[in-house]
PDB file of N, CA, C and O in Angstrom:
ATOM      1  N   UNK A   1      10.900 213.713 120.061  1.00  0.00           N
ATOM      2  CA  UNK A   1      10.772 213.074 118.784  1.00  0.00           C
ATOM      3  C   UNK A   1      10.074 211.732 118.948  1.00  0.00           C
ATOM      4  O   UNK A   1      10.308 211.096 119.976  1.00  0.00           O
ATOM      5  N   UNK A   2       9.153 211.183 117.940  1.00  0.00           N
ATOM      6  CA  UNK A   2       8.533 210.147 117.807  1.00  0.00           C
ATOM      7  C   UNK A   2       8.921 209.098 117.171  1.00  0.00           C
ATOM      8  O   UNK A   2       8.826 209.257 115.954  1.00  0.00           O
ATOM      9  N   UNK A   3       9.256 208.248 117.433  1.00  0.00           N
ATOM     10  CA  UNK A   3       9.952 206.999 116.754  1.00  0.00           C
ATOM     11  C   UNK A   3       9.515 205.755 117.108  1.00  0.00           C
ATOM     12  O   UNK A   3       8.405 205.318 117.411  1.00  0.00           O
ATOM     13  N   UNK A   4      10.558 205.290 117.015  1.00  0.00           N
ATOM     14  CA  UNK A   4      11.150 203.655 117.342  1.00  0.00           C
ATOM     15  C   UNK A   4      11.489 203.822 118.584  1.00  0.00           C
ATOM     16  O   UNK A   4      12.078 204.840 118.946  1.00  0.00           O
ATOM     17  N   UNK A   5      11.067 202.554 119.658  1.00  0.00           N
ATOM     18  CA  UNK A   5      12.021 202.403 120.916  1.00  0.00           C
ATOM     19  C   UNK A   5      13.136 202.000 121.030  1.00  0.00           C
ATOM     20  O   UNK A   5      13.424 200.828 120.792  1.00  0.00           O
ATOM     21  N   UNK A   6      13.972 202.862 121.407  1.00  0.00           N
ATOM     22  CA  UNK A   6      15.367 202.285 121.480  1.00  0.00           C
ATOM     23  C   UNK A   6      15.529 200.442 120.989  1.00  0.00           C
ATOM     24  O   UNK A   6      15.880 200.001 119.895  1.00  0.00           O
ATOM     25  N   UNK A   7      15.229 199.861 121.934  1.00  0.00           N
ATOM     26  CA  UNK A   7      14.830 198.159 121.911  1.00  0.00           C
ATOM     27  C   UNK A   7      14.701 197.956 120.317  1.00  0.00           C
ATOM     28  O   UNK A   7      15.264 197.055 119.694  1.00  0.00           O
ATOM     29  N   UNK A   8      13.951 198.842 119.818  1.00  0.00           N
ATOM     30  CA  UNK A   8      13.251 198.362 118.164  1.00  0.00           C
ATOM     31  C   UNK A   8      14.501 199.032 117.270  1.00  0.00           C
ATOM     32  O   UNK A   8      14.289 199.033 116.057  1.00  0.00           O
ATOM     33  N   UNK A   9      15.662 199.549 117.670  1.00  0.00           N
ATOM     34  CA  UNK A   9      16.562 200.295 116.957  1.00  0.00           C
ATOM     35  C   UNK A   9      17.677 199.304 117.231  1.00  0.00           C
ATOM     36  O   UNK A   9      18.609 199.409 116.434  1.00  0.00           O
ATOM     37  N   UNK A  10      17.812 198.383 118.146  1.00  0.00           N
ATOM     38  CA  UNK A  10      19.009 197.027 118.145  1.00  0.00           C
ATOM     39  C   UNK A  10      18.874 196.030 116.812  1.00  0.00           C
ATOM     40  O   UNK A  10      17.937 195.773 116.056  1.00  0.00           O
ATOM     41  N   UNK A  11      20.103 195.646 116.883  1.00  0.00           N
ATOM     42  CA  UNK A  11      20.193 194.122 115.990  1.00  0.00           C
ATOM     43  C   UNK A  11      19.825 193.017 116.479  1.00  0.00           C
ATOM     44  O   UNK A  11      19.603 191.999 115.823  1.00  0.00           O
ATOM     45  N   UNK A  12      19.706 193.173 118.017  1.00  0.00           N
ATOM     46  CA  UNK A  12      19.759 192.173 118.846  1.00  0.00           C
ATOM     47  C   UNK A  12      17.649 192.068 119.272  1.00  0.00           C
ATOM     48  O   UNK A  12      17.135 191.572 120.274  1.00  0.00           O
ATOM     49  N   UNK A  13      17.342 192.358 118.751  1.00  0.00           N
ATOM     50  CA  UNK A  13      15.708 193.241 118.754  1.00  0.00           C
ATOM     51  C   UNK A  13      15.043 191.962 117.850  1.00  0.00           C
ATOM     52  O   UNK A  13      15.490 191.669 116.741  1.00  0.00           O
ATOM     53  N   UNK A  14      14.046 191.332 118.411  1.00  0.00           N
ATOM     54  CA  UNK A  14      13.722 189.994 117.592  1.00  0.00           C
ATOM     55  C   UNK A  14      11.950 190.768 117.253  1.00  0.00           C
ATOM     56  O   UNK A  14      10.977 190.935 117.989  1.00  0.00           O
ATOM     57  N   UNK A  15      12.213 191.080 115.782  1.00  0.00           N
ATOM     58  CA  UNK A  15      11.357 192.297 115.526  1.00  0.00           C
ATOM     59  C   UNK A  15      10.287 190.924 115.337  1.00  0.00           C
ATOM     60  O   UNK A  15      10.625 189.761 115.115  1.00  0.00           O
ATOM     61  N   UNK A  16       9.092 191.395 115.479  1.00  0.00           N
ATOM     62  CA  UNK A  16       7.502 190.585 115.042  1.00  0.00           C
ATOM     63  C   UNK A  16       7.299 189.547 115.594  1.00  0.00           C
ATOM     64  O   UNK A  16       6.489 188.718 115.181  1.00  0.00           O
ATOM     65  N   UNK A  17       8.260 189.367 117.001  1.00  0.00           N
ATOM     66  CA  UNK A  17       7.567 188.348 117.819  1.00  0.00           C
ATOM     67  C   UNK A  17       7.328 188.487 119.041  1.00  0.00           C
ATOM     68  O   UNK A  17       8.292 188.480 119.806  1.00  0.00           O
ATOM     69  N   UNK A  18       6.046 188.645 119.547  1.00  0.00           N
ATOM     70  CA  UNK A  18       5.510 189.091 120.532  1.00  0.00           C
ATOM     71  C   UNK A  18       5.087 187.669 121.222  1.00  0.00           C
ATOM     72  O   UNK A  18       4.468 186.810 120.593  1.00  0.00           O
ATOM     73  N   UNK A  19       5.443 187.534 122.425  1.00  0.00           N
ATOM     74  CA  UNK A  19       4.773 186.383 123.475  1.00  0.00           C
ATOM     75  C   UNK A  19       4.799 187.280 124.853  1.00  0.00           C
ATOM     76  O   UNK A  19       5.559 187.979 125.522  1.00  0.00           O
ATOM     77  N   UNK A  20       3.280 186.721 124.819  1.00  0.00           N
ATOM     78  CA  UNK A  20       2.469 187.230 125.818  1.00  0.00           C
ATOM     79  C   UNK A  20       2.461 188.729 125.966  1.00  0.00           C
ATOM     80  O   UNK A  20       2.526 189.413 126.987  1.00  0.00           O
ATOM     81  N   UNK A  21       2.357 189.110 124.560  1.00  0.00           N
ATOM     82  CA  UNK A  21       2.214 190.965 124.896  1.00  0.00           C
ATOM     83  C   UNK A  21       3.805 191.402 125.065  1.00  0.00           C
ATOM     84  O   UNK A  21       4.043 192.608 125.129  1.00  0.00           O
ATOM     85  N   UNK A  22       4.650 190.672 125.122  1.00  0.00           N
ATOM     86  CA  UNK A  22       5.945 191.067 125.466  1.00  0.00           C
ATOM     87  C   UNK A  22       6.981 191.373 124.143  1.00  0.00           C
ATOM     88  O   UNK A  22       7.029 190.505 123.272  1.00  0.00           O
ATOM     89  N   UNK A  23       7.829 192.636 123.987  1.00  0.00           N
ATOM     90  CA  UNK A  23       8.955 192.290 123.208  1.00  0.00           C
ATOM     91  C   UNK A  23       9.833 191.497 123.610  1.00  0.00           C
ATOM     92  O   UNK A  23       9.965 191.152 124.784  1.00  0.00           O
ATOM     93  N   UNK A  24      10.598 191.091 122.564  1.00  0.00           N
ATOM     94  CA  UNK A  24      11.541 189.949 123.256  1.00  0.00           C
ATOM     95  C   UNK A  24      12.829 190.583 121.910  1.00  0.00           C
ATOM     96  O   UNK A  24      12.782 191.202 120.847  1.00  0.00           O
ATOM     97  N   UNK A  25      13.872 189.954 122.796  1.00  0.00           N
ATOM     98  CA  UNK A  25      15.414 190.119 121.848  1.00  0.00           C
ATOM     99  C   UNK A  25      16.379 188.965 122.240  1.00  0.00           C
ATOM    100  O   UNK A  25      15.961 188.013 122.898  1.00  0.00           O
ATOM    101  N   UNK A  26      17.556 189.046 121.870  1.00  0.00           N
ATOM    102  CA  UNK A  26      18.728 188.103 122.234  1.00  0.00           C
ATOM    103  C   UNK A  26      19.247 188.493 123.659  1.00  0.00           C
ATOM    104  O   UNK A  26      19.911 187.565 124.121  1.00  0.00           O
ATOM    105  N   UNK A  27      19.194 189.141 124.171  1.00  0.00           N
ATOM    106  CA  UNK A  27      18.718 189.358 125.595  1.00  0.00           C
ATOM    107  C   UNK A  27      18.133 189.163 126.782  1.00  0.00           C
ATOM    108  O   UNK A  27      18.573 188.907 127.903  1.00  0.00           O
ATOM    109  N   UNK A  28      16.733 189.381 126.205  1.00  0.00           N
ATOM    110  CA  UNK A  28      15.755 188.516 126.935  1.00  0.00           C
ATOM    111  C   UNK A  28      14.549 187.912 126.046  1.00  0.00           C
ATOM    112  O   UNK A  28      13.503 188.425 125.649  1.00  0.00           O
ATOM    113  N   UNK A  29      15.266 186.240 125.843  1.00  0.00           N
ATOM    114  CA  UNK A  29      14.198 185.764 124.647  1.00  0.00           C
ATOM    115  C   UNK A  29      13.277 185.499 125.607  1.00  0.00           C
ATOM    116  O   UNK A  29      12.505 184.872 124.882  1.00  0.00           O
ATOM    117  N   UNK A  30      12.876 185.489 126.421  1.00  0.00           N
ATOM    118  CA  UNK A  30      11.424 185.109 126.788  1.00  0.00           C
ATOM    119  C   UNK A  30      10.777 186.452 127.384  1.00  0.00           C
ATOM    120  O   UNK A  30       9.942 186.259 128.267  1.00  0.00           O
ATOM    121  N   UNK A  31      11.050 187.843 127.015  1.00  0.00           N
ATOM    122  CA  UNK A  31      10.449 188.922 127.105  1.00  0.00           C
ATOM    123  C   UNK A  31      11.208 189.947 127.520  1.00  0.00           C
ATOM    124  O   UNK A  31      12.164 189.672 128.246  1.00  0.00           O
ATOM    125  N   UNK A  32      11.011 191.039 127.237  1.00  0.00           N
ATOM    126  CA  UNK A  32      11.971 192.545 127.788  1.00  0.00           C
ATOM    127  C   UNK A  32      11.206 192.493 128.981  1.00  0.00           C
ATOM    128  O   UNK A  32      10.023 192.161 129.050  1.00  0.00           O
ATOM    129  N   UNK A  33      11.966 192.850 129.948  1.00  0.00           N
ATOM    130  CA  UNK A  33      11.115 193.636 131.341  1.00  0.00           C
ATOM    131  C   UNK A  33      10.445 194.605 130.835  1.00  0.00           C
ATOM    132  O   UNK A  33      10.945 195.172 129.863  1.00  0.00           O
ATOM    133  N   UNK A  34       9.224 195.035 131.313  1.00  0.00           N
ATOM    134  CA  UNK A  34       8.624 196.037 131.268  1.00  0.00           C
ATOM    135  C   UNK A  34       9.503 197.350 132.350  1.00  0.00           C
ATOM    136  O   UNK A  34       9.967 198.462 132.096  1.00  0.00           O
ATOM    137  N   UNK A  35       9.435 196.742 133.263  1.00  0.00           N
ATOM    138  CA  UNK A  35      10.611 198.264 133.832  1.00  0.00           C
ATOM    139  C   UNK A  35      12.054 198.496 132.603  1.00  0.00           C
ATOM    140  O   UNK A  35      12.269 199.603 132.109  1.00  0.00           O
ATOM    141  N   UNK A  36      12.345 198.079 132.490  1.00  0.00           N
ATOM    142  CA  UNK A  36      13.663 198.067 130.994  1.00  0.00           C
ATOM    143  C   UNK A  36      13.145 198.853 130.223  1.00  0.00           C
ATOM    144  O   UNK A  36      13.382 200.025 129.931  1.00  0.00           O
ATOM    145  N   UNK A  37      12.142 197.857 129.788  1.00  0.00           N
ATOM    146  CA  UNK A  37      11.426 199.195 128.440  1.00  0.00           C
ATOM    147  C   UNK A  37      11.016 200.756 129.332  1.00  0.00           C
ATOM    148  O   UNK A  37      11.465 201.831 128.936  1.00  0.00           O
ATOM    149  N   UNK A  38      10.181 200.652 130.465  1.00  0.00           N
ATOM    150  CA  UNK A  38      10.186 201.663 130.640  1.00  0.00           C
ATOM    151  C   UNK A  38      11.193 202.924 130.866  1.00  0.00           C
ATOM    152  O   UNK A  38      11.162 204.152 130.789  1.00  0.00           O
ATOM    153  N   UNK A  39      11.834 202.187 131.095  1.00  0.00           N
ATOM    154  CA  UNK A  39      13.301 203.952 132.071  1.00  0.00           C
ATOM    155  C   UNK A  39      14.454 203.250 130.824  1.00  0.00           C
ATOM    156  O   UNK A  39      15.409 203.964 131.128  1.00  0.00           O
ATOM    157  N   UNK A  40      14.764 202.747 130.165  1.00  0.00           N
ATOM    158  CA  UNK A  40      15.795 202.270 129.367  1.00  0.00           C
ATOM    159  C   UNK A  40      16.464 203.847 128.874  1.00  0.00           C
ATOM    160  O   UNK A  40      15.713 204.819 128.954  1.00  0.00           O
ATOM    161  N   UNK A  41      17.403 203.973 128.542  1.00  0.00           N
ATOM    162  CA  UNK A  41      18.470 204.753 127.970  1.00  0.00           C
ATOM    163  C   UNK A  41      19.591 204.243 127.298  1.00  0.00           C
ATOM    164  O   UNK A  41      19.915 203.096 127.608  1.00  0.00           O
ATOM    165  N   UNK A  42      20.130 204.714 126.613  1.00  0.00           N
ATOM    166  CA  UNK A  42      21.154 204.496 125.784  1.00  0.00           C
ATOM    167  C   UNK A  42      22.447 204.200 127.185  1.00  0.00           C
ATOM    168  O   UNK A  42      22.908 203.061 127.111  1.00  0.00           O
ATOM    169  N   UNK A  43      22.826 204.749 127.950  1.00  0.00           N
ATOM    170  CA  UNK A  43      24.102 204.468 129.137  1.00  0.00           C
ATOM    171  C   UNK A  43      23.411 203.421 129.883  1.00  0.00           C
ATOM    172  O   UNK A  43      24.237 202.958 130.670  1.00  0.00           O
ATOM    173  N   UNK A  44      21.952 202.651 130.050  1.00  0.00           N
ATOM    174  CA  UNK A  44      21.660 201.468 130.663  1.00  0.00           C
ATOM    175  C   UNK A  44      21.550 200.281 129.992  1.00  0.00           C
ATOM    176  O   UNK A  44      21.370 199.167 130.483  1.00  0.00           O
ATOM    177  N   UNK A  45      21.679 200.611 128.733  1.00  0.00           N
ATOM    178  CA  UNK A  45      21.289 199.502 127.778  1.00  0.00           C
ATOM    179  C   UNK A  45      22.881 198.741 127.155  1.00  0.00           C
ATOM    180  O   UNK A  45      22.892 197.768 126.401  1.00  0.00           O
ATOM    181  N   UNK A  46      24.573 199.694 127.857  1.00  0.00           N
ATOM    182  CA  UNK A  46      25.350 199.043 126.927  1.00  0.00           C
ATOM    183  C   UNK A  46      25.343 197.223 127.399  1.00  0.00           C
ATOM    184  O   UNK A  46      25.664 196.508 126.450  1.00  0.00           O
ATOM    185  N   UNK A  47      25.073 196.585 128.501  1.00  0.00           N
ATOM    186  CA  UNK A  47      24.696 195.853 128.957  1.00  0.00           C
ATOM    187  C   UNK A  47      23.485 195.258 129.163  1.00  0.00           C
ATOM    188  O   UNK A  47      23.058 195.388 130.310  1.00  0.00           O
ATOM    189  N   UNK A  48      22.575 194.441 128.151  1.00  0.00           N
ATOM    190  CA  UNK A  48      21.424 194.466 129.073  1.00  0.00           C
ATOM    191  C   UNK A  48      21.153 193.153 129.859  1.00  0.00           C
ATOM    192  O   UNK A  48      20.583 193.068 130.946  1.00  0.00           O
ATOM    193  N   UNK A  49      21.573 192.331 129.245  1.00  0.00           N
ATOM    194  CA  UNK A  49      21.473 191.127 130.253  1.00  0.00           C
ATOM    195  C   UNK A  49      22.681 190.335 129.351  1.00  0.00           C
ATOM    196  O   UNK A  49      23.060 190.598 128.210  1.00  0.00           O
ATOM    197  N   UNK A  50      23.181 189.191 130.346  1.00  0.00           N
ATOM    198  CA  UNK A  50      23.699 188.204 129.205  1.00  0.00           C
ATOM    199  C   UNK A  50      24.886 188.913 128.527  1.00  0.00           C
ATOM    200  O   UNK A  50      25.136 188.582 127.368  1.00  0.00           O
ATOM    201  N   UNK A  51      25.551 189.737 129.048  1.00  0.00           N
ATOM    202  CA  UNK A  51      27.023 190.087 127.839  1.00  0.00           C
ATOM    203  C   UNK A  51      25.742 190.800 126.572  1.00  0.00           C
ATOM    204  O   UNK A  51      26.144 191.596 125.723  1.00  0.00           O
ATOM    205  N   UNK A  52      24.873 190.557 126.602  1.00  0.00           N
ATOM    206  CA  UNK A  52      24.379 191.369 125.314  1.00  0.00           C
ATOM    207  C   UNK A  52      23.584 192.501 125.698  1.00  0.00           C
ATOM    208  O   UNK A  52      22.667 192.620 126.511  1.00  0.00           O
ATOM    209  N   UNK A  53      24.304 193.514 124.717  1.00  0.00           N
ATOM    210  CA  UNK A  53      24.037 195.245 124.738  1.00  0.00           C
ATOM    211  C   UNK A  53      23.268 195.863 123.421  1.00  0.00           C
ATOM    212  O   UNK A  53      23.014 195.192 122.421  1.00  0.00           O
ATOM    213  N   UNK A  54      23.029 196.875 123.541  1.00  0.00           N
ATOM    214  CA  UNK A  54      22.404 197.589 122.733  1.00  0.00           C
ATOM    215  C   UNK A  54      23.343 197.998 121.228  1.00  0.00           C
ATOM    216  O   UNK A  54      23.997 199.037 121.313  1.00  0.00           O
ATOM    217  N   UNK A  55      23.403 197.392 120.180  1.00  0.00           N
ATOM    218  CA  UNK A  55      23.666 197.173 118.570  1.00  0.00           C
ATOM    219  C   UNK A  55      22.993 197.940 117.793  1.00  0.00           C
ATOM    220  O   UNK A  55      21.826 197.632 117.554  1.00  0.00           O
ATOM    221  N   UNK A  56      23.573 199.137 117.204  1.00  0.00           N
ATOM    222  CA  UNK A  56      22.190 199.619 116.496  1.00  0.00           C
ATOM    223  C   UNK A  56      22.202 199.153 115.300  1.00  0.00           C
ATOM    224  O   UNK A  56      23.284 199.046 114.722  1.00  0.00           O
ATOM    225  N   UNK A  57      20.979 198.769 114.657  1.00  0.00           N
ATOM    226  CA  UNK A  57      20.626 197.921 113.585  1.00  0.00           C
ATOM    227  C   UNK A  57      20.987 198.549 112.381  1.00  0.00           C
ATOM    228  O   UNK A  57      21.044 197.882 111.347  1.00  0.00           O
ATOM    229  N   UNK A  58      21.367 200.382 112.394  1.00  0.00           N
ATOM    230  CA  UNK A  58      22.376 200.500 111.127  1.00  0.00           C
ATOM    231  C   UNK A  58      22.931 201.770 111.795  1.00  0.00           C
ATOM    232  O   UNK A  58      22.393 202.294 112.770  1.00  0.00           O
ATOM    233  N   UNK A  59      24.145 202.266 111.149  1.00  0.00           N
ATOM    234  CA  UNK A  59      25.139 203.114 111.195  1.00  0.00           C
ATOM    235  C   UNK A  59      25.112 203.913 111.361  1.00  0.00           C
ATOM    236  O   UNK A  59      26.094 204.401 111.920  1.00  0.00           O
ATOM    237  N   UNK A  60      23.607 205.038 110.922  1.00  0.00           N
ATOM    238  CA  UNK A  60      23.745 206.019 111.007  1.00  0.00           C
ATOM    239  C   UNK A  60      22.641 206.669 112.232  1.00  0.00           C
ATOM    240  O   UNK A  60      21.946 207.683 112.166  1.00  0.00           O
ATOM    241  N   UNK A  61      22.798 205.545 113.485  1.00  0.00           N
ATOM    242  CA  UNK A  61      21.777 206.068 114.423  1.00  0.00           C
ATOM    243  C   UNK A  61      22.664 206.718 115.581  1.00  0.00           C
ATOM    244  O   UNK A  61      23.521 206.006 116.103  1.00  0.00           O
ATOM    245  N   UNK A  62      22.538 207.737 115.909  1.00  0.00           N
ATOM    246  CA  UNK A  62      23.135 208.245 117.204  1.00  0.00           C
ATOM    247  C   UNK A  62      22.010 208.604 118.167  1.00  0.00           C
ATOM    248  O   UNK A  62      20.812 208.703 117.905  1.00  0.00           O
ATOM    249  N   UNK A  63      22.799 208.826 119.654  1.00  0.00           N
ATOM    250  CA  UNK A  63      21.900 208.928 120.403  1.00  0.00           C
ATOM    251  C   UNK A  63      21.476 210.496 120.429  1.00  0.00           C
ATOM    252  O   UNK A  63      20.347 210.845 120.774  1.00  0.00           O
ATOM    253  N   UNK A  64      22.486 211.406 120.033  1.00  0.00           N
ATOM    254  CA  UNK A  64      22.548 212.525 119.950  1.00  0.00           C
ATOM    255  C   UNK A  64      21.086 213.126 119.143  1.00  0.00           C
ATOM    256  O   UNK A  64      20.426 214.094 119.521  1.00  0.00           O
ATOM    257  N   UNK A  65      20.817 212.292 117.989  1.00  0.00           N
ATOM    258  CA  UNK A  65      19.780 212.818 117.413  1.00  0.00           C
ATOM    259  C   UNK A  65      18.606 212.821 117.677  1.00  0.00           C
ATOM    260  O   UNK A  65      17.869 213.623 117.104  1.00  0.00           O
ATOM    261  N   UNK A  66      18.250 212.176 118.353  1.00  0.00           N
ATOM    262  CA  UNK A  66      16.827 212.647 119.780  1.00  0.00           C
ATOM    263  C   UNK A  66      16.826 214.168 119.234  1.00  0.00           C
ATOM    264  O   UNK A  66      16.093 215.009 119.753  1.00  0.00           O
TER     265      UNK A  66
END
């Protein structure tokens, strides 16, 4: 299925600001790793840095529905 990246499906997801080509969140405000984004999953993400984990930005997202 084609979507959203996981990352873009958090609350914690600091949507429309890009520095240096990078997403960034409450996580990692000065950029997502690119290895993160790459191999990320729902069981690596309940943690991602910082006590802060993956929030989905509304209710009715499961991982199941992939």
């Amino acid at each position: 299925m084609i979507g959203k990246h996981i990352c873009m499906r958090c609350k914690n997801y600091i949507d429309g600001e890009l520095r240096d080509y990078s997403a960034r969140c409450k996580a990692f405000p000065d950029g997502i790793p690119e290895m993160k984004l790459a191999y990320i999953s729902y069981e690596t993400c309940i943690d991602c840095n910082n006590g802060i984990g993956f929030e989905p930005e509304n209710i009715e997202y499961t991982e199941k529905s992939d």
